[in-house]
C-alpha positions as CSV (number, residue, x, y, z in Angstrom):
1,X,4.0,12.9,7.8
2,X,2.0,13.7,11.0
3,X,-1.7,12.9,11.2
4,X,-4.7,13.6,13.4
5,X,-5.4,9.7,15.4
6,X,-7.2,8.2,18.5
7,X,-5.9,5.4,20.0
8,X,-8.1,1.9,18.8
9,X,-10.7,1.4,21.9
10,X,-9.1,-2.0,21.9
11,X,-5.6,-0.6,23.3
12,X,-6.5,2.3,24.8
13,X,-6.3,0.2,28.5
14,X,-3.0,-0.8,27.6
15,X,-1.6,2.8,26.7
16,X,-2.9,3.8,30.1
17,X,-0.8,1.6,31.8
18,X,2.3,2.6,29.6
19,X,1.5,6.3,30.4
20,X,1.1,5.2,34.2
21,X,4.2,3.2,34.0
22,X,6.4,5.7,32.0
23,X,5.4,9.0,33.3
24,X,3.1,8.9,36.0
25,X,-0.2,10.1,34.1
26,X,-3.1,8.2,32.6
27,X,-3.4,10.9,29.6
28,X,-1.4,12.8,26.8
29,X,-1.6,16.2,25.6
30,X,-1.6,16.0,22.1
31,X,-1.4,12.8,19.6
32,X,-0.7,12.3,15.7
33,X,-0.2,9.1,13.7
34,X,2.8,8.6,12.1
35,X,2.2,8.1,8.2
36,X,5.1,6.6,6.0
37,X,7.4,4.4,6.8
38,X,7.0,0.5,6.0
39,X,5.5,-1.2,9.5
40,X,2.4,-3.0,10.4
41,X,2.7,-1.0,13.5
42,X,0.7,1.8,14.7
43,X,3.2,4.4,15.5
44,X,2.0,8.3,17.0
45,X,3.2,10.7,18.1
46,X,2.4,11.6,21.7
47,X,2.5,14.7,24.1
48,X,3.7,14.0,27.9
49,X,3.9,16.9,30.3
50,X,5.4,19.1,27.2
51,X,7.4,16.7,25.8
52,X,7.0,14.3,22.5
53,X,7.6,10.9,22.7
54,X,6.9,7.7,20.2
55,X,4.4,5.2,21.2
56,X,4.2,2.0,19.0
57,X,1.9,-0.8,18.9
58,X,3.0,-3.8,17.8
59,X,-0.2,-5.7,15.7
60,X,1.5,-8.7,14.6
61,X,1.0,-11.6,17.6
62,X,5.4,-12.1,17.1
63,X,6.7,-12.4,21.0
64,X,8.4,-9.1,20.9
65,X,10.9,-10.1,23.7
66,X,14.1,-10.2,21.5
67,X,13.2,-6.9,19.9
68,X,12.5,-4.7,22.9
69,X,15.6,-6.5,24.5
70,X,17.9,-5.2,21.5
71,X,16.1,-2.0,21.5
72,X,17.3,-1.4,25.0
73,X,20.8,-2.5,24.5
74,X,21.0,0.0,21.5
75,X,19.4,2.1,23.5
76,X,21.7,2.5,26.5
77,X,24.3,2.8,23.9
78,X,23.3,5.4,22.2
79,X,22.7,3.9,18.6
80,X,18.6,4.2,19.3
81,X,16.2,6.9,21.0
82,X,15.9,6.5,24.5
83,X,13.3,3.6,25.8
84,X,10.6,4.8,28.7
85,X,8.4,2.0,28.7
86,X,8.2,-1.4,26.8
87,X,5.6,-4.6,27.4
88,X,5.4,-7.5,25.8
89,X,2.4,-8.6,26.8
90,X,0.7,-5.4,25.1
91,X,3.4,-5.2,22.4
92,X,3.8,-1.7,23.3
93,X,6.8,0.8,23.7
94,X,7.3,4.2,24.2
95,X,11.0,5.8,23.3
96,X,11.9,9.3,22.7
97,X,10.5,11.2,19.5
98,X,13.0,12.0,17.2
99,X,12.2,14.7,14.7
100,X,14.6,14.3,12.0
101,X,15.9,16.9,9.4
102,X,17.5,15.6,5.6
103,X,20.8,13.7,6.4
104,X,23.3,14.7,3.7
105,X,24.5,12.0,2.1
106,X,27.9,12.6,1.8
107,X,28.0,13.1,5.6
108,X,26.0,9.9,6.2
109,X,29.0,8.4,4.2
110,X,31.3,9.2,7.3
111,X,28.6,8.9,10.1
112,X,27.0,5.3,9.3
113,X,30.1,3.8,9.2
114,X,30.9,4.8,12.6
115,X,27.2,4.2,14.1
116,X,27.6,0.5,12.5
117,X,31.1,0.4,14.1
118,X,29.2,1.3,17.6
119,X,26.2,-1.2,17.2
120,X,28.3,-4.1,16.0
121,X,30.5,-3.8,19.1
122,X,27.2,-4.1,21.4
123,X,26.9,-7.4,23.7
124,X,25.9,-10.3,21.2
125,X,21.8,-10.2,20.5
126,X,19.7,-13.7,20.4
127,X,20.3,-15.4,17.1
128,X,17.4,-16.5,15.5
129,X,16.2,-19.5,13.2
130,X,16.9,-19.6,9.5
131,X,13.5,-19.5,8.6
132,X,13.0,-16.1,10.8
133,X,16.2,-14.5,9.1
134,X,14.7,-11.7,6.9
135,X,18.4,-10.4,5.6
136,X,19.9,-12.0,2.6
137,X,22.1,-14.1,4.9
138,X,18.8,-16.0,4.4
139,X,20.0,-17.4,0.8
140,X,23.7,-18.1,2.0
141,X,23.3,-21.5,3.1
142,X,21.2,-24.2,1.4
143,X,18.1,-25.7,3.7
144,X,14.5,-26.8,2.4
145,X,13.0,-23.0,3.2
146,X,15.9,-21.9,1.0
147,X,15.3,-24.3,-1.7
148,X,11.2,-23.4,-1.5
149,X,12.4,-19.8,-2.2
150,X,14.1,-20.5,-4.8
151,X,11.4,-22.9,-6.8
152,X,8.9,-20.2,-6.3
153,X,10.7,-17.8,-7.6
154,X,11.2,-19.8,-10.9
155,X,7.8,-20.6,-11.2
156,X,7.1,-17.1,-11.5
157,X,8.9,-16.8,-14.6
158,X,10.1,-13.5,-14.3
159,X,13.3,-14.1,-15.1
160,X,14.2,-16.1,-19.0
161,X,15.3,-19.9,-18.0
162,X,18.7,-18.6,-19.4
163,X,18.8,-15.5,-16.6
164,X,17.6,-17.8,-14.1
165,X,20.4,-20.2,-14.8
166,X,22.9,-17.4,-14.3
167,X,20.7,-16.0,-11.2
168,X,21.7,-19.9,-9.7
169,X,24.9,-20.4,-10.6
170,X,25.8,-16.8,-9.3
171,X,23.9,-17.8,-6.1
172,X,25.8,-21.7,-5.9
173,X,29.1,-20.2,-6.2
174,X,28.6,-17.3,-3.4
175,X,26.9,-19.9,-0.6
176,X,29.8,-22.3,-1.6
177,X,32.5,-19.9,-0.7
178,X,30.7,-17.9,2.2
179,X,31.3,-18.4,5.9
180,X,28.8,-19.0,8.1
181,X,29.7,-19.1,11.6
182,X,32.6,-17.1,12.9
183,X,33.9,-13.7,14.8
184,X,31.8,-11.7,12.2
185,X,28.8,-12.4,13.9
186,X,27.4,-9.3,15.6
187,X,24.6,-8.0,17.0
188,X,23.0,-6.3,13.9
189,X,19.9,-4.4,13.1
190,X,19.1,-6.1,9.9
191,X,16.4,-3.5,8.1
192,X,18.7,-0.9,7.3
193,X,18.0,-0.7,3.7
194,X,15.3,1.3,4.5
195,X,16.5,5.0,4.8
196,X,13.2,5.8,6.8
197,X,14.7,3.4,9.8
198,X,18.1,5.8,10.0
199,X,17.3,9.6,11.3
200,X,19.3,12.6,11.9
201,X,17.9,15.5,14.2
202,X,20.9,17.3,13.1
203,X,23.3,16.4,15.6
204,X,22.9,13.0,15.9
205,X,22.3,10.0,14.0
206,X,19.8,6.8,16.0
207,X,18.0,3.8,14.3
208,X,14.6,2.8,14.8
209,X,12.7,-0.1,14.3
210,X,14.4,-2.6,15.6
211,X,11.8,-5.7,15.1
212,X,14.4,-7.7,12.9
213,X,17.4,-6.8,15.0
214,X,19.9,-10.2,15.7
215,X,23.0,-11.9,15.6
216,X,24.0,-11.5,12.1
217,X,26.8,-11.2,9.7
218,X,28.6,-7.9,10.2
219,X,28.7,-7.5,6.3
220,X,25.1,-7.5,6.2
221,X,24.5,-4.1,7.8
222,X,27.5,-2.8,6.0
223,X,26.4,-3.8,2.7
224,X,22.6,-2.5,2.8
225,X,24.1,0.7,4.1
226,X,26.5,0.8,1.4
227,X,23.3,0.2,-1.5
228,X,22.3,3.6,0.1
229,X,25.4,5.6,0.1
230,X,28.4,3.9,-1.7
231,X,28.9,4.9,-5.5
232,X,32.5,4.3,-6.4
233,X,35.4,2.4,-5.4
234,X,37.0,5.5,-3.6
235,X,33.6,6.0,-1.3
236,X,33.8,1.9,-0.5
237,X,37.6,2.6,1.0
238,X,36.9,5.4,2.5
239,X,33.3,3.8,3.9
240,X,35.2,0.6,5.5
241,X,38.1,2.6,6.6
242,X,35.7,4.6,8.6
243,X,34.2,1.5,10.0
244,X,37.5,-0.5,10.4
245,X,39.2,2.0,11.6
246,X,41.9,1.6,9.2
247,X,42.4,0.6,5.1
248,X,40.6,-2.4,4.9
249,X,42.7,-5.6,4.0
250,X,41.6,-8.0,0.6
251,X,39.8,-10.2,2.8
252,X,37.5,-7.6,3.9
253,X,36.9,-5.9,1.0
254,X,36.2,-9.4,-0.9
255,X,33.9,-10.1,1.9
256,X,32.1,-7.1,1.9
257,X,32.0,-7.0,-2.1
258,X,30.3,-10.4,-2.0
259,X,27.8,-9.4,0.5
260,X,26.7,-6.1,-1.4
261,X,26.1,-9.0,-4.6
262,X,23.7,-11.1,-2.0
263,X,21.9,-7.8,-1.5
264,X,21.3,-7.4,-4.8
265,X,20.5,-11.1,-5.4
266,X,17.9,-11.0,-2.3
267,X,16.4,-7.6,-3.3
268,X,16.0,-8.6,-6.8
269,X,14.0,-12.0,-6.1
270,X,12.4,-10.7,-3.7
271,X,11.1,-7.1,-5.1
272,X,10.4,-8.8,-8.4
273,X,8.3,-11.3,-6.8
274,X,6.3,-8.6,-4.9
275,X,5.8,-6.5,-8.0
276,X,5.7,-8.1,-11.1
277,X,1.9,-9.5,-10.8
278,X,3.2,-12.8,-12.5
279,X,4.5,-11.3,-15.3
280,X,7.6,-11.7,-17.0
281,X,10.4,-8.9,-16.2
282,X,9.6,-5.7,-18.5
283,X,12.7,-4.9,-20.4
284,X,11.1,-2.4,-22.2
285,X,11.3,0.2,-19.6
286,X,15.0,1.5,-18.8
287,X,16.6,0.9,-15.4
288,X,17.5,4.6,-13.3
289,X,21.1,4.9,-13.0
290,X,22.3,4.0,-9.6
291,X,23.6,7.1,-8.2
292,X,19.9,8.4,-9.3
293,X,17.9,5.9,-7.8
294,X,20.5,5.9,-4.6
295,X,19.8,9.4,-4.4
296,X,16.4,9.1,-4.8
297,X,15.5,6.7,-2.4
298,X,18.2,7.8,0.8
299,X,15.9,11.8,0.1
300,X,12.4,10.0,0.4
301,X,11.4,11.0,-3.5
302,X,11.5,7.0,-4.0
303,X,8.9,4.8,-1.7
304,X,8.2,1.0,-2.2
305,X,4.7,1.8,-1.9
306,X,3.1,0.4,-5.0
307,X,3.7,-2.6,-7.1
308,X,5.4,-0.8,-10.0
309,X,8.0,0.9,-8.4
310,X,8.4,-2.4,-6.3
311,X,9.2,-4.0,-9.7
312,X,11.9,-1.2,-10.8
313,X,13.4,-1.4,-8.0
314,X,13.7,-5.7,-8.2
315,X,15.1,-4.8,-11.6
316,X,17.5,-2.2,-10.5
317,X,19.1,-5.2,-8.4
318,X,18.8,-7.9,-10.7
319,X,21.0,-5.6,-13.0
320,X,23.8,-4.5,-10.8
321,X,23.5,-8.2,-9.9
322,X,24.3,-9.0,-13.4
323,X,26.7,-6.1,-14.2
324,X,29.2,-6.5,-11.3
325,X,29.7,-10.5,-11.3
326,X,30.6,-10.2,-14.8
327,X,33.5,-8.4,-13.6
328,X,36.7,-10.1,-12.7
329,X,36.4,-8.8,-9.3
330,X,33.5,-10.7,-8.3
331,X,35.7,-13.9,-9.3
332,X,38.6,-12.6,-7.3
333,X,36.4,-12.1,-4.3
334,X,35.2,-16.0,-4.7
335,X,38.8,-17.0,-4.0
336,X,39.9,-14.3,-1.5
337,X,36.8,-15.4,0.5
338,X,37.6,-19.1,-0.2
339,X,40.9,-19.1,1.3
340,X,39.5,-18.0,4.4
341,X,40.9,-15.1,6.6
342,X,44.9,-14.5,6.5
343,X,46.3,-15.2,9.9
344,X,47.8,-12.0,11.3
């Protein structure tokens, strides 16, 4: 959604440089504020000598070195919109405007795949400290911020002692197995389970937002991706074939199954924690089905936006969470993992 906006007096010097800088002017045409979307930011819509671009002002006092950096790499790769102008100083940016039409999802099943492929084969991005890692790569390896996480979680009691028992051991057994360090460590853009951060003008596909982008875990693109997308075992093969570029072996579909169960496990704590209020878990109200809510959330009819649907959504997680490591493949994944790579 577009809306009428003025720039805050307090920037205003600041997007004259930028529109100095990037284009040679010290005005714009036309301006709207960008409504939706889930960012601190203040993002508009702007008018340049005829043509639209997106200028975004960072709020947040975060150095926004690393994430202008990987913007430009994406950037010159094609996997974001084209940068003009970035400062970090002014945590401001101006890229292309992308006006994006619905993305089928069945032909999202092909194209992400291949975009991932593109981005994940990009010159390594900084790594950043555990405590900054906002991807559920965050609960894979026991530290004290980790172990904080977890107690306040408990202490919330929305979860039964019994389901948080089984919550743990789910989560013990996945960080024992679970490699840390090693050649699936790519540069990633980490905040890809929101389907407002992939568009599609109908031609192509770019990502935007690129504030959490890092050195991560391959698997942890692929798997938020595949929350959005994936609904059977025949779109998974197809999915990582298309990424791959051939049939995945065990290894990597064990990985990749034990990823998509840390997504769950991370969105579940964390959405439950955001909506529930302090109140136990409702079970009184069912759980969508999960090609429904998939659907639902990848068309825009399902936002985050309130604590309620925050909550549902925490539940939808904590039970696929529940439903597929009760299945013998999540204990065959376990091993597969375990044993570490084949040698080729």
């Amino acid at each position: 959604m577009i809306l009428e906006a003025t720039i805050p007096q307090e920037k205003s010097a600041a997007v004259i440089r930028a529109l100095r800088d990037a284009f040679g002017v010290t005005a714009f045409e036309d301006i709207r504020a960008m409504a939706g979307g889930h960012t601190s930011s203040l993002v508009f819509r702007i008018v340049v000598q005829g043509s639209p671009y997106l200028l975004k002002i960072i709020l947040r006092s975060d150095d926004p070195t690393r994430h202008y950096a990987c913007l430009k790499t994406a950037a010159t790769a094609g996997v974001a919109p084209r940068v003009w102008y970035t400062n970090v100083e002014d945590h401001i940016s101006i890229t292309d405007f992308v006006r994006a039409v619905p993305f089928p999802a069945r032909d999202a099943l092909v194209r992400m795949p291949t975009l991932l492929r593109t981005l994940h084969s990009l010159p390594p991005f900084p790594r950043v400290e555990d405590s900054m890692n906002s991807t559920c790569i965050f609960l894979m390896h026991r530290n004290p911020i980790v172990d904080a996480f977890l107690r306040r979680f408990r202490a919330a009691e929305i979860l039964t002692p019994s389901e948080f028992e089984e919550l743990f051991a789910r989560y013990e057994q996945i960080a024992a197995v679970y490699p840390r360090h090693d050649s699936d460590m790519v540069s990633s853009h980490n905040d890809l389970f929101k389907p407002d951060n992939i568009l599609f003008d109908g031609e192509h596909v770019w990502l935007a937002d690129w504030e959490t982008a890092f050195l991560n875990d391959r698997y942890a693109d692929l798997a938020v991706v595949a929350n959005l997308l994936v609904t059977n075992e025949e779109d998974e093969a197809g999915y990582l074939e298309q990424y791959f570029g051939q049939p995945p072996d065990p290894y990597q579909r064990a990985r990749f199954f034990l990823m998509r169960q840390a997504t769950h496990m991370f969105y579940a704590m964390v959405f439950l924690l955001q909506g529930s209020s302090g109140e136990p878990l409702n079970r009184s109200e069912e759980v969508s089905d999960f090609r429904d809510l998939q659907h639902r959330f990848w068309t825009g009819t399902l936002t985050l936006d309130d604590r309620q649907t925050k909550a549902a959504y925490g539940k939808f997680h904590w039970e696929q969470l529940l439903h597929n490591t009760r299945q013998g493949r999540w204990n065959d994944a376990l091993r597969i993992v375990s044993t570490g790579r084949p040698v080729s």
